[in-house]
C-alpha positions in Angstrom: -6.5 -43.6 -46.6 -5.8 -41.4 -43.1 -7.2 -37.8 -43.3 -4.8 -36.0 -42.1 -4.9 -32.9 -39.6 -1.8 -30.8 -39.6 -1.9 -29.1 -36.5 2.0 -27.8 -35.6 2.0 -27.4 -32.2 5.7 -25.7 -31.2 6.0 -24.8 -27.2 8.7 -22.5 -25.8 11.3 -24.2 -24.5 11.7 -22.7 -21.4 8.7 -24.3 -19.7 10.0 -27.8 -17.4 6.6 -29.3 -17.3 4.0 -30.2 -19.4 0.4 -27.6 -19.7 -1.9 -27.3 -21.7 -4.3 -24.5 -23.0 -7.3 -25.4 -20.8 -6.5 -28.2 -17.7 -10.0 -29.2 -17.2 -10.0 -30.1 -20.8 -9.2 -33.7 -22.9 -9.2 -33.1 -26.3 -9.7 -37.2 -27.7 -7.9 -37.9 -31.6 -10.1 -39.2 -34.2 -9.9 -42.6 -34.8 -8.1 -43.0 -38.3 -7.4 -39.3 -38.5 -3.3 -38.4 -38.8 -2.6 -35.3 -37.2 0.8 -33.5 -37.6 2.8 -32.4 -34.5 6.0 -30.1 -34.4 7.6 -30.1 -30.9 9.7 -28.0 -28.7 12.5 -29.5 -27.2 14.3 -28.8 -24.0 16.9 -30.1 -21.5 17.8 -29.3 -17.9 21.4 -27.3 -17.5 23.6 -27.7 -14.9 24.0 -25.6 -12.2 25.6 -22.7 -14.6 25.4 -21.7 -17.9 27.8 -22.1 -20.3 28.1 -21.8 -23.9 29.4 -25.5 -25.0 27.1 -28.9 -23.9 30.3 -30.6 -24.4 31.4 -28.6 -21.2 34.8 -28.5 -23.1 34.6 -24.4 -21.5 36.0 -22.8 -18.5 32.9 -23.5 -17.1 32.6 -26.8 -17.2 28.8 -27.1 -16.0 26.2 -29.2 -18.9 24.1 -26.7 -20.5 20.1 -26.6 -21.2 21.3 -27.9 -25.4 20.1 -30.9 -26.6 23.1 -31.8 -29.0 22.3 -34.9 -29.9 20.8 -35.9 -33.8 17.5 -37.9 -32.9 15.2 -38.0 -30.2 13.8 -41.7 -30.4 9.9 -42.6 -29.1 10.4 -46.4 -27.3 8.4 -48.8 -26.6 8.4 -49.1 -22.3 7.7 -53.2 -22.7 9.2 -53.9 -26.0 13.2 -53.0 -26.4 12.7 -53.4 -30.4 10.1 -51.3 -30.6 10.9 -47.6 -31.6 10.5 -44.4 -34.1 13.7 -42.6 -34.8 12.2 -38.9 -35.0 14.9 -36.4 -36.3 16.0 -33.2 -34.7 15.8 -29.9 -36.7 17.9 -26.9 -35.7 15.9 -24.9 -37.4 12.7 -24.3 -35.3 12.1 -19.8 -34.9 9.3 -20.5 -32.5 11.2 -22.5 -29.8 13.6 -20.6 -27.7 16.7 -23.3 -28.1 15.6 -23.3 -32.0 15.3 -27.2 -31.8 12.0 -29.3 -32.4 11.0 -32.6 -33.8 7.8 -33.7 -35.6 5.8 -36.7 -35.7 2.4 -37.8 -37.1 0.0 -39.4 -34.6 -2.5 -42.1 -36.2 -5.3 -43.6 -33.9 -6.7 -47.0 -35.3 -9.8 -48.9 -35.4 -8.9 -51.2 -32.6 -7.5 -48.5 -30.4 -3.7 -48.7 -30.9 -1.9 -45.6 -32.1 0.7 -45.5 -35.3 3.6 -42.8 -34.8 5.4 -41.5 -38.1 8.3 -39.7 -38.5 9.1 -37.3 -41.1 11.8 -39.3 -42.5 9.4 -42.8 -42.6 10.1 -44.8 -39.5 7.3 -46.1 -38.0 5.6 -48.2 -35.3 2.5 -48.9 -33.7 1.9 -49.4 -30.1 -1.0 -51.0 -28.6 -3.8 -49.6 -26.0 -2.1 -49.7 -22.8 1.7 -49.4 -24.7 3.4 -46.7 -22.6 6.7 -45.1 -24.3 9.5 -42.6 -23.5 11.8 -40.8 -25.5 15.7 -41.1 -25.4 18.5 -39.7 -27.6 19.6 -43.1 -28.1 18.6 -46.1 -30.2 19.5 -49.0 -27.7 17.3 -49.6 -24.7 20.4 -50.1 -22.5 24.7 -48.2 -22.6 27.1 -50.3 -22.7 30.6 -49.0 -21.9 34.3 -50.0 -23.2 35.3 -53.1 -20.4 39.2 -53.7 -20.0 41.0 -55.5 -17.5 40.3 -56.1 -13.9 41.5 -53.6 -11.4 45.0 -54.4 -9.9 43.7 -53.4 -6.2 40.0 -53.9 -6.4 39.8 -57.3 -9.2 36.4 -55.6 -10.4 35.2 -54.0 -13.3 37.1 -51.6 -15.5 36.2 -48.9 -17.9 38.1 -46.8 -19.9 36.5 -43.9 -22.3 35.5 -43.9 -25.1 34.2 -41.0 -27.6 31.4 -42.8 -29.2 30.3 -44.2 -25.9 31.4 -42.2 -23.7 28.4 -39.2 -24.4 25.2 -37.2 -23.1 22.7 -39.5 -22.6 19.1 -38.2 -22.4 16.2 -39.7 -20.9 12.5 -37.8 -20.4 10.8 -37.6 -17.2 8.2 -40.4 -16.9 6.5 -42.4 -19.6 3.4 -41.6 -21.7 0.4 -43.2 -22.5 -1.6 -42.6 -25.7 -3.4 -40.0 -24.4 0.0 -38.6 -23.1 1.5 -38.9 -26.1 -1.4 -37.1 -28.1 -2.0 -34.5 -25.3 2.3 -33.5 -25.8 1.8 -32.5 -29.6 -1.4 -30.3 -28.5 0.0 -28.4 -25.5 3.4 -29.3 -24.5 7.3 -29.3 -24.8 9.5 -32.5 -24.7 12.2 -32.0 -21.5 14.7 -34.2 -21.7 16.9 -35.2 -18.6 20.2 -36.3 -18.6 20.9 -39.7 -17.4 25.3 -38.9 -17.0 27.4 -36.7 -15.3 31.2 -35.7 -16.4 34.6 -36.2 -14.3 37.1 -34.1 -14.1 40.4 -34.8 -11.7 43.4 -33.2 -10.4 46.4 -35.1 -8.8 49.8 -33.7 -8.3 52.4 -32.7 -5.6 53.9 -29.4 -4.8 55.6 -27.8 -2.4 52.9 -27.0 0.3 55.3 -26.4 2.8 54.7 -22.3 2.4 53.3 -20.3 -0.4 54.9 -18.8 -3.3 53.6 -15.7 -3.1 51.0 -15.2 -0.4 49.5 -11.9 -1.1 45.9 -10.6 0.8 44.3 -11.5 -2.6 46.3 -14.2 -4.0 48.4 -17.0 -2.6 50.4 -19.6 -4.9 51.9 -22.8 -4.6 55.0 -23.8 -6.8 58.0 -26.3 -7.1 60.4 -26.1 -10.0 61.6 -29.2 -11.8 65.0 -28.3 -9.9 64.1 -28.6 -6.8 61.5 -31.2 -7.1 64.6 -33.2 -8.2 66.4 -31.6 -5.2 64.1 -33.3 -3.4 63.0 -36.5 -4.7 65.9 -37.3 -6.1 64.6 -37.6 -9.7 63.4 -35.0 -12.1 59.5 -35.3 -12.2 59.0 -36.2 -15.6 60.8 -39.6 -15.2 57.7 -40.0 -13.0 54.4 -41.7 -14.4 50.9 -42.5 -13.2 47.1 -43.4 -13.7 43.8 -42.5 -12.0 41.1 -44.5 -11.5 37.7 -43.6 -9.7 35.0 -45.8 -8.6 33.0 -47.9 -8.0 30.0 -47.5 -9.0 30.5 -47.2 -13.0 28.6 -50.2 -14.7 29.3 -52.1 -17.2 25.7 -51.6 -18.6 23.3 -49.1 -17.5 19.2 -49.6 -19.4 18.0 -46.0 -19.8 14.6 -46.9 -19.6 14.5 -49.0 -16.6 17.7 -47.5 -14.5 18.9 -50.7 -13.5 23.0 -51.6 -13.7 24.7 -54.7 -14.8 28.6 -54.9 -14.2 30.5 -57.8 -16.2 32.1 -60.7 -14.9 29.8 -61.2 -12.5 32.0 -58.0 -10.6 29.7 -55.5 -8.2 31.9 -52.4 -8.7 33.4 -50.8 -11.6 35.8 -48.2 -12.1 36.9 -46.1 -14.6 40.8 -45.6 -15.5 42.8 -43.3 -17.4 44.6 -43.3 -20.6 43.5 -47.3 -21.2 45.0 -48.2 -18.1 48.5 -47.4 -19.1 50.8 -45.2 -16.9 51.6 -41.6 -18.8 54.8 -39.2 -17.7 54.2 -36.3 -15.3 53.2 -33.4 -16.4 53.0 -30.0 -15.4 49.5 -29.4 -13.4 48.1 -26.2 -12.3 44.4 -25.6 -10.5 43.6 -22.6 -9.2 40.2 -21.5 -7.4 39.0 -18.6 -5.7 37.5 -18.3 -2.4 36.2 -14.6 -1.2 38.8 -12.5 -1.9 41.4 -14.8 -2.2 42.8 -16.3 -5.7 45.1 -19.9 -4.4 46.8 -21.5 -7.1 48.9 -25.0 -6.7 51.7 -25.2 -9.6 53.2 -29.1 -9.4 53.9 -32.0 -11.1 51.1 -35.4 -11.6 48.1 -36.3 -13.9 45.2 -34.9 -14.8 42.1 -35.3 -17.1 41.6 -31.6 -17.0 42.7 -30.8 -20.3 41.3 -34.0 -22.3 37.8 -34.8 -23.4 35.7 -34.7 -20.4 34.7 -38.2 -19.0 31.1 -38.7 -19.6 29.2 -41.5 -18.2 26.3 -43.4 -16.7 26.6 -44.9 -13.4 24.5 -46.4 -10.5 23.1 -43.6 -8.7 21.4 -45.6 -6.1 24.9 -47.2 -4.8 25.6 -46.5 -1.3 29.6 -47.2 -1.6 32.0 -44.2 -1.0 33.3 -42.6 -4.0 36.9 -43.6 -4.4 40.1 -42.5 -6.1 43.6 -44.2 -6.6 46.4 -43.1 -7.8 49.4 -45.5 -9.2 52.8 -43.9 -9.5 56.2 -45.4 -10.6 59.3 -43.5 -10.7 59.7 -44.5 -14.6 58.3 -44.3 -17.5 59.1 -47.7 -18.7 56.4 -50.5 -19.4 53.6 -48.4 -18.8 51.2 -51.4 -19.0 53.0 -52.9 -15.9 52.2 -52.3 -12.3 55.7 -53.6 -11.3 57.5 -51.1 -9.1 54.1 -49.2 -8.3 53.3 -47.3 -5.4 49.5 -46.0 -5.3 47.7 -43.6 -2.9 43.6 -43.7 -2.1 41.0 -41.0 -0.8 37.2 -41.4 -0.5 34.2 -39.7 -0.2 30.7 -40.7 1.3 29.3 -39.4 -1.9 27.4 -40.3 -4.7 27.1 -37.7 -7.1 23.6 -36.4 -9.0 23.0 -36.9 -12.7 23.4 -33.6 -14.6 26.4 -32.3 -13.1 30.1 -32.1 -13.4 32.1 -33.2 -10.6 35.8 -32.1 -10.1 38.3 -34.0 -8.0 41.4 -32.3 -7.2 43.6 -34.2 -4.9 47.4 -32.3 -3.7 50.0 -34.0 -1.7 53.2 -32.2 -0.5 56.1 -33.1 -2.5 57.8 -34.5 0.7 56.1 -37.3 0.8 56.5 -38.5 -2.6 60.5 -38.0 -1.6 59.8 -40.5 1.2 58.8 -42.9 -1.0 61.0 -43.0 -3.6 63.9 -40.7 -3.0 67.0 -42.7 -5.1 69.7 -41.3 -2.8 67.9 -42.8 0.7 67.9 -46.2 -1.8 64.2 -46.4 -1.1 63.3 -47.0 -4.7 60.1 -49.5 -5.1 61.3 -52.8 -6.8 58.2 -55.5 -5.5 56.2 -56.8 -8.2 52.7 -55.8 -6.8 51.7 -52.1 -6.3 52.4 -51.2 -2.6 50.5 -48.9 -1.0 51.5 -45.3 0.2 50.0 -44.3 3.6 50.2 -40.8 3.0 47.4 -38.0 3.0 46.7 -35.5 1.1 47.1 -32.1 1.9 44.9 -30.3 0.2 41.5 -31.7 -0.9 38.3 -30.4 -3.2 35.4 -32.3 -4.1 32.4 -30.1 -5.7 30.1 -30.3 -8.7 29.7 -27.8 -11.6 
């Protein structure tokens, strides 16, 4: 039978690194004696605070909650090795009110037994290093559809049971580590994702609205976007795609990527890569004084469930966005009468942070392409490509 040592450790959550109570001193376990460890649990936010980690809010930014239900101990060498340690919500002594508990067991022969409250355990041996994750699998595997119609590679689509925060904690721990975080420390968990969100539409760009010293707006009505075009713009449909470094697999403890099909890009599309009508899109931002707003017609993610995702950080490939657009909203799985536009970055964005893509084209140029009374509509088979720029473009992260 273990003695056991209860010794509740709970750390405030607002610390980002590990300490302890005295530096210059290593407190050993007992061999064979269980102790009992309650810790604090915290995340890294984004670059502002808001109130929802779903970043469902105006904000949009990931906060410092750690909203998933476990926190799970791995095994560094062994991808079957793991104790599932629950989350309680209920912790007064940590700031974020979260903690977890474990007992810590060193044996005869120098391998240590971790226990959760709920009875899953493992043991790991001497030199065993572990991290902790919020999920089960070593490795996130996302929801692969067709090939791209432009690219051939890889192509995601989201999913809301993939598609999620993933967590990761900063380094891996030894036994001593391990021991040393239930004495003196609090868990920080890092985010291994980021979340997408993108604008496309046309407008009239042409002159403002209203152009006021502290507000300027851009606005076509259905009217005289048909005036124009030669269509009204909800006969119009389209889907995004951005890329192209979205794997098909990314392993949270090792970072590496795998993409399927033996593809070396992957992108993610919209809607399950079927074309949806036009809708009405609006994005407004404010820059000094100055409020601009650009009222049109296209698609946009902004009002759906946030894309959430893994990705390979360490690709050196611009960050790309397309944009396929037929004047019809028939057959939306086919690409047949399809015009598309593209725009890139040299960019690769940073974990943790909420990237927003809003792309605006004057509504001239769509009338170029595929205005019915100049008989100019698009009837080839293949998508043809629109050399046409955009005229207003933001990139930033939240």
């Amino acid at each position: 039978m273990y003695k056991i040592k209860f010794l509740y450790v709970v750390m405030a959550v607002c610390l980002i690194t590990f300490s302890s109570c005295n530096n210059d001193d290593v407190i050993e376990p007992d061999a064979n004696m269980e102790y009992a460890f309650t810790i604090g649990l915290s995340t890294i936010g984004g670059s502002n605070n808001s109130s929802s980690t779903r970043i469902i809010d105006d904000v949009g930014a990931f906060t410092a909650d750690y909203d998933a239900a476990y926190v799970y101990m791995h095994s560094v060498s062994d991808k079957n090795k793991y104790v599932r340690l629950p989350i309680q919500n209920d912790c007064p002594d940590c700031a974020s009110g979260k903690c977890f508990k474990y007992f810590f067991c060193k044996n005869d022969n120098g391998t240590y037994t971790i226990r959760s409250t709920d009875g899953n355990e493992a043991t790991f041996g001497i030199d065993e290093e572990i991290y902790f994750s919020s999920e089960q699998d070593e490795s996130w595997t996302g929801k692969n559809v067709d090939a791209s119609p432009i690219t051939g590679q890889s192509i995601l689509v989201r999913d809301e049971n993939k598609n999620k925060e993933i967590f990761r904690s900063d380094g891996n721990y030894t036994l001593q580590d391990v021991f040393d975080l239930g004495l003196n420390g609090t868990l920080l968990m890092k985010r291994m994702c980021s979340a997408f969100r993108v604008y496309f539409l046309f407008t009239d760009l042409d002159e403002p609205l209203i152009n006021t010293p502290t507000a300027q707006q851009y606005y076509i009505s259905p009217e005289n976007f048909e005036k124009e075009v030669g269509e009204n713009p909800y006969n119009f449909s389209g889907k995004l795609y951005i890329g192209p470094y979205f794997c098909d697999e990314y392993n949270i403890n090792t970072g590496e990527v795998n993409y399927a099909d033996e593809h070396t890009n992957g992108y993610y599309v919209t809607n399950e890569q079927k074309y949806v009508p036009f809708t009405d899109v609006t994005y407004s931002r404010t820059e000094g004084t100055v409020t601009q707003t650009f009222m049109g017609y296209g698609v946009s993610t902004a009002n759906a469930e946030y894309l959430v995702t893994p990705y390979d950080v360490n690709k050196e490939s611009n960050f790309t966005f397309y944009a396929f657009i037929k004047n019809n909203t028939n057959t939306p799985e086919s690409d047949d009468g399809s015009k598309y536009v593209s725009y890139s970055w040299d960019s690769v964005p940073e974990f943790n942070t909420t990237q927003v893509i809003v792309i605006i084209y004057n509504i001239r140029e769509l009338a170029k392409a595929f205005n019915t009374t100049n008989k100019t509509r698009c009837m080839e088979k293949e998508p043809g490509k629109l050399d046409i720029k955009p005229v207003k473009v933001f990139y930033y992260k939240e």
